[in-house]
C-alpha positions in Angstrom: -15.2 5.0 11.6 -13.9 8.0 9.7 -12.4 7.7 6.3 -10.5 10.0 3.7 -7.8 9.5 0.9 -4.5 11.2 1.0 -2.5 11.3 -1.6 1.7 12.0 -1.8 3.3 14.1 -4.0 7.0 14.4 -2.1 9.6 12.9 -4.5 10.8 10.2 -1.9 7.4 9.3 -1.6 7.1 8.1 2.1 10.0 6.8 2.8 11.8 6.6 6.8 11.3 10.1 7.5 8.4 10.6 6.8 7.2 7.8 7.9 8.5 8.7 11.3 7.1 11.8 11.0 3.5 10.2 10.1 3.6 7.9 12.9 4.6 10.1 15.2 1.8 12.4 14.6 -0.8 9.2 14.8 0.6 8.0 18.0 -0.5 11.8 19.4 -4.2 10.5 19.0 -6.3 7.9 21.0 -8.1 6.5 17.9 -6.9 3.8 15.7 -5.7 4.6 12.3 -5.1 2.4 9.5 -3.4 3.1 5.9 -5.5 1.0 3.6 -3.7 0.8 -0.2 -4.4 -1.7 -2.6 -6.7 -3.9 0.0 -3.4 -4.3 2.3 -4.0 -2.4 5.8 -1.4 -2.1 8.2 -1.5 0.0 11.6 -0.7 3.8 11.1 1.4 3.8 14.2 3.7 1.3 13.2 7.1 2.0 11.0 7.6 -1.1 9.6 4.2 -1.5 8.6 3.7 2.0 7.1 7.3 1.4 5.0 5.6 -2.1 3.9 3.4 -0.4 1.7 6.1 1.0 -0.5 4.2 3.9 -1.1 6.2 6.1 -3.7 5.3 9.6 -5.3 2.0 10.0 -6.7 0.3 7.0 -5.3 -3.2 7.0 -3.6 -3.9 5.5 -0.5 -6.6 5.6 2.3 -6.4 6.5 5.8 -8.9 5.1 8.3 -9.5 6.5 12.4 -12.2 4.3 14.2 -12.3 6.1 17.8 -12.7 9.1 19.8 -10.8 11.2 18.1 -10.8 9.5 14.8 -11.8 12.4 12.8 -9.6 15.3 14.1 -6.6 12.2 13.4 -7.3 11.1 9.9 -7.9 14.9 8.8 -4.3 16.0 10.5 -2.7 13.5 8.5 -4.0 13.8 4.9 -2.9 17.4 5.8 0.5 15.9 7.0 0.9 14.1 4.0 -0.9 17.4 1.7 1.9 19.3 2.9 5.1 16.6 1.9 5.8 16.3 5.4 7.5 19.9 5.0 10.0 18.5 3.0 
């Protein structure tokens, strides 16, 4: 299991688009990724679940990879989410 925080800073926060941009990148990767934010986890590669969080601008939240590739997948999307999801 692999673990790292990621943190948004775009001022929709992460809302549809880049949701569907998130969960497309996570479905690119065998591993299973979770967003962990205040001791709710929902499946990375899921829309609704991701939107569920209501993550906005500036909040903190933790993305978790248990598999084969679980590393190279939580790193590419704290990057993902570093970079606002070129917005």
């Amino acid at each position: 299991m692999y673990i790292k925080p990621a943190y948004i800073d775009n001022e929709e926060g992460l809302h549809a688009r880049p949701a569907t941009f998130f969960i497309q990148k996570a479905n690119e990767f065998e591993s299973n990724i979770w967003i962990e934010k205040d001791e709710r986890r929902v499946n990375a590669k899921s829309l609704l679940g991701v939107l569920s969080l209501g993550i906005t601008k500036g909040m903190e939240f933790t993305i978790i990879g248990e598999g084969p590739d679980e590393k190279e997948a939580v790193d590419t999307l704290v990057e993902l989410c570093a970079t606002n999801f070129a917005e």
